[in-house]
N, C-alpha and C positions, 0 to 999 in steps of 0.2 A: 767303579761298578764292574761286575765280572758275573758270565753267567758261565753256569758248566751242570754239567751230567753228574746227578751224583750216584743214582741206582738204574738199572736196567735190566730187563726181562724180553728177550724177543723168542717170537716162534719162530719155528722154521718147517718145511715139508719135506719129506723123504727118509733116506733110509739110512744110516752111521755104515750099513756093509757095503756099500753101492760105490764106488771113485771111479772119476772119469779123471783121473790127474795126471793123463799121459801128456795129452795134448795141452797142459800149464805148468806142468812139472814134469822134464823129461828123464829118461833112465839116468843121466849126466846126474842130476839136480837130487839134493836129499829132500824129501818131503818134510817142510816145513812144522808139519800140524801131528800132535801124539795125543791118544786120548786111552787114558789111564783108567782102566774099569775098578767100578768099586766092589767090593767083594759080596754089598748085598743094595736093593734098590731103596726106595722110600715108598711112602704109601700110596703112591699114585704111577710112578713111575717101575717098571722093572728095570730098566737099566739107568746107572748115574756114573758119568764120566768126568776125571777131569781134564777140561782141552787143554791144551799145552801149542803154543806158536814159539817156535826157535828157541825151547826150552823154557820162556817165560809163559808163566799158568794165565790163562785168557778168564777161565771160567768154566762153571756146573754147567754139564751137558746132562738133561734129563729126556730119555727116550725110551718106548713102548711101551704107554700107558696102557693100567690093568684094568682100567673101566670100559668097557665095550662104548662106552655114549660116548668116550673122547675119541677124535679120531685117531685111529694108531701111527699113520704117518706122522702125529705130531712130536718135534725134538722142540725142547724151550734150553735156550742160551742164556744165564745168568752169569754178567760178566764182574770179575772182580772190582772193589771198589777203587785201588788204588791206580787202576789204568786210565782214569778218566781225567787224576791230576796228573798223572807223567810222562801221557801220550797227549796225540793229537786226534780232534773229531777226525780228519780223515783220514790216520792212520789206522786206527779203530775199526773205522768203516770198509777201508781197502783187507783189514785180514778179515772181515767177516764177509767179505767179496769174495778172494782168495777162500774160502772155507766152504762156502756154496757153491764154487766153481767145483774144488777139489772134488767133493763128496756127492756133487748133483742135484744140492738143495735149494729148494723156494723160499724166499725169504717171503713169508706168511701175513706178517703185521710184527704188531706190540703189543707184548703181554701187560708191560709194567712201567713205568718211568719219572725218574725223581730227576724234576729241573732246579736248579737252584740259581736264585739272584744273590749275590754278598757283596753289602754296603759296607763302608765307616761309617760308625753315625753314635750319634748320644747316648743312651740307654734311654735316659729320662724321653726321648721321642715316643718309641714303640710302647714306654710304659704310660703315656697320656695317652696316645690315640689308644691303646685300650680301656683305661680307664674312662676316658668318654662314650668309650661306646658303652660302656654298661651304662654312664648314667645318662646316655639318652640324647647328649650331645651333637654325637655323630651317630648313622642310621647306617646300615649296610642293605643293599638293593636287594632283590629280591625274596627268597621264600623262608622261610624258618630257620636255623640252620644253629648247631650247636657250636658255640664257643667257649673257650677253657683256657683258665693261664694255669701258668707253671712255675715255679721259684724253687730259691734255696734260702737257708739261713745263715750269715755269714758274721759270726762272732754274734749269735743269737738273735741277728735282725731279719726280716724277711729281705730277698731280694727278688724280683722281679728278673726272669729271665726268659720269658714268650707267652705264646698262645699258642693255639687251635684254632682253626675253623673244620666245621662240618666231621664226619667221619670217615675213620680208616677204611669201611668199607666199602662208601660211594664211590661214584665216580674221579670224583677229587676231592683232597683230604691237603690243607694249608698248615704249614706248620712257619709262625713268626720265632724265632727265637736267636739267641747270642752264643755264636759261634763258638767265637773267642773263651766265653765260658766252659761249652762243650768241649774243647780241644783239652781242656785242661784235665778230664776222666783220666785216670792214670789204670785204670782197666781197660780199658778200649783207647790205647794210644794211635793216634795215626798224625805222626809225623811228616809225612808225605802232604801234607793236604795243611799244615806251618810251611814247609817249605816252598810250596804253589804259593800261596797268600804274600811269603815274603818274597818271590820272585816276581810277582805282581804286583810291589809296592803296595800291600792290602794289608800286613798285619799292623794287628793293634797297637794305641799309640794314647800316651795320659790321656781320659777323657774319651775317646774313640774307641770302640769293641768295633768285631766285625760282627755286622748281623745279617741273616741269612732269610729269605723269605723264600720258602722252598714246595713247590706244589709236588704233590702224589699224583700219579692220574695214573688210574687203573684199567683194568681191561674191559670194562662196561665205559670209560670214556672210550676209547677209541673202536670198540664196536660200535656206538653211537658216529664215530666220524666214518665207516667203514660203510653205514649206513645211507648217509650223506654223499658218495662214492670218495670220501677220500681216505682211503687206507696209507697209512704212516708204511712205507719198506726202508730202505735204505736211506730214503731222506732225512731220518732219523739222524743221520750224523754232519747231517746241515747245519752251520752253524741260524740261518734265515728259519730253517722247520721250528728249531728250540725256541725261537722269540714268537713265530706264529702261534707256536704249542700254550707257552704261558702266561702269552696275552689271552687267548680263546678263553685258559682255565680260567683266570682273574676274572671275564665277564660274568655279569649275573651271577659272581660266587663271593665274590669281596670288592664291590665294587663302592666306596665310600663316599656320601655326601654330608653335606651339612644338616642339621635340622632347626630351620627356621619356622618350622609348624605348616608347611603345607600338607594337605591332604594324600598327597601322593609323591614317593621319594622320587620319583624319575622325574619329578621338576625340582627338585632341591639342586643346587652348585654341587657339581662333582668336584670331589677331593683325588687329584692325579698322586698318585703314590708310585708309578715308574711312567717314566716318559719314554714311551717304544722306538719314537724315532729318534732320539738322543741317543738310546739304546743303541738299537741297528748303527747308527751313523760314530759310535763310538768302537764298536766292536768290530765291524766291516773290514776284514782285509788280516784279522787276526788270525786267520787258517789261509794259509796258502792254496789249498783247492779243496775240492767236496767230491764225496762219493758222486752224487747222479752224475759231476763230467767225466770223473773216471769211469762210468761206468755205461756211459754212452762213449766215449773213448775205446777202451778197451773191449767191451762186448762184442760189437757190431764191427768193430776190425778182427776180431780172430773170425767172427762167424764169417763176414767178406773175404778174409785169405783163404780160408776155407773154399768158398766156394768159386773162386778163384783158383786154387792148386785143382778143384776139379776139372773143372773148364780147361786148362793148359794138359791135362791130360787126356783129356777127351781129345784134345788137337793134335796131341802128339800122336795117343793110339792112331788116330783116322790120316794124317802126312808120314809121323816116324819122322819125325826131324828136329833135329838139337834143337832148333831155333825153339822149340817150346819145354823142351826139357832142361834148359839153361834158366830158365826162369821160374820153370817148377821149380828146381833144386837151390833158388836164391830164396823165395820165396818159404819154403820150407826150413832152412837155414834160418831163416830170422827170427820165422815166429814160433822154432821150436816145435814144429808137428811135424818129425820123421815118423812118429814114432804112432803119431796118429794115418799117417796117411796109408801104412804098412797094413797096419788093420784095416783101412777103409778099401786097398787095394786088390785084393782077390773082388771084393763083392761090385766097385766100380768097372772092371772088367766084364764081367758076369755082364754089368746091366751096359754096357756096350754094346757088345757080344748081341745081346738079345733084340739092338735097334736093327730093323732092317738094312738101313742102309748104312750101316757099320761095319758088314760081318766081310770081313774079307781077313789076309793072312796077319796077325801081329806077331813082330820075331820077340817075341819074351827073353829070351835068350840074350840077344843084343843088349834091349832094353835094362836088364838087370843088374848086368854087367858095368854098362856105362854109369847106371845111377849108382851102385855100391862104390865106382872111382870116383864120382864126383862127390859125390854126400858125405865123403868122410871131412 
């Protein structure tokens, strides 16, 4: 069983002209990230890019909506399909870290997000449990909810090849269907996503299709969680968010029991169709690390050296002694902010200068001297 990302949509806040990419990317370093303007927008957006990271296309960047009611700081990220079989969750998540860092942006929520489960499993499974549910067999919990199968004909027989539940434009929108089938479109080839399957020991086999039970959850589900205070950011590329994400949608949306004629289905035997903690305890350890450690890592150490090269400056100005400029200049070295501190350094003077008990003579002269020999 294997679960993975197959669509994605996130917002973001700020501005495409704005980069603070000194202090992560220094003069040394090529800037990683190109964003390719298109030469006219779409209907909602004026501007449509495409992002580029180390030359490989990430995805549509759409920015400066023409509707006054959307906010204009809003950019939405639509990332290619094929990165999600040939990367990792938290390589994914580290360049859209690395992209927010660069450019200055908040990462907002989630617009859009297709989770997918892919089993081996029988055909003749998926095509009973739907045929029971139509005739009454099996009940699905909750409220009204529209269902639909899908087939083909194959040397003029029907074939059963999925379902639906509910609609594309709810909150969440279920899609049961045979992968293995689908893969087969010789219009929309994606080979990328056979070769994941077979590296996965997942492709098909006499007897066994892979079938795919794939939830939509759209941007009225997670404003509803946004709601609740829990806003989806970066944890998004958690591989623990994705199984909390598709367990949530499966509640009271296709939650299956029996029907032995009780009055009410929430006593009927629940029929378990993914085991979450088999799930987790199967998948667990599959991604080597997640965005929120990198990003409780990295964050809050640059912003700490930071404020840190402040403070050893402040020490220096007020003694004037190596003893704090040898550690500015190590410190600065490591984390790559010369080129941040240069800019920070007229106005951190300034606000020296202005403490009373600071103002006495600093030899600038000296000082600049000695840091251009050291810092090189």
């Amino acid at each position: 069983m294997l679960l993975i990302i197959d669509y994605l949509i996130i917002n973001l806040k700020g501005s495409l002209t704005k980069e603070r990419g000194n202090s992560l990317y220094n003069l040394h370093k090529i800037n990683p990230f190109t964003l390719n303007r298109h030469e006219h927008g779409n209907k909602i957006y004026t501007d449509v890019y495409d992002l580029f990271y180390n030359n490989e296309k990430i995805g549509l960047l759409n920015a400066v909506p023409r509707a006054s009611i959307i906010d204009a700081s809003l950019i939405q990220l639509q990332f290619e399909n094929h990165l999600f079989y040939t990367k990792k969750l938290n390589d994914l998540g580290q360049i859209v870290y690395e992209f927010q860092y660069y450019f200055d942006l908040a990462f907002d929520g989630v617009n859009r997000l297709d989770i997918a489960i892919d089993k081996k499993e029988n055909r003749i499974k998926y095509e009973q449990l739907y045929t029971d549910l139509m005739a009454g067999r099996k009940l699905v919990k909750g409220r009204e909810k529209n269902i639909a199968s899908y087939g083909v004909t194959k040397k003029g027989r029907g074939q059963f090849n999925g379902f639906t539940v509910g609609k594309r434009s709810s909150s969440r929108f279920l899609r049961v269907y045979n992968k293995t089938e689908a893969l087969k479109d010789l219009k929309n080839p994606k080979t990328y996503i056979n070769d994941y399957l077979e590296v996965n020991n997942m492709a098909s086999s006499p007897g066994l299709d892979v079938w795919r039970f794939e939830y939509q959850l759209n941007s009225t589900f997670f404003t509803y969680l946004r709601k609740c205070k829990k806003n989806i950011t970066n944890q998004i590329f958690e591989l623990e968010t994705l199984i909390d994400l598709i367990e949530l949608a499966e509640k009271n949306h296709f939650e299956i029991v029996e029907n032995t004629g009780k009055t009410e289905t929430n006593k009927e035997k629940l029929i378990v169709l993914h085991n979450w903690s088999l799930l987790r305890e199967n998948l667990r350890g599959k991604y080597s690390s997640i965005v929120s450690r990198i990003k409780k890592i990295f964050e809050p150490s640059i912003n700490a050296q930071k404020r840190l090269i402040k403070g050893l400056f402040r020490q220096y100005y007020v003694e004037q002694s190596l003893a704090f400029l040898y550690p500015l200049i190590k410190v600065l070295r490591e984390y790559n902010l010369q080129d941040w501190f240069m800019e920070k350094y007229d106005f951190y003077k300034r606000e020296f200068e202005n403490k009373e008990r600071l103002r006495h003579t600093f030899n600038q002269s000296f000082f600049v001297d000695t840091f251009n020999k050291l810092i090189v």
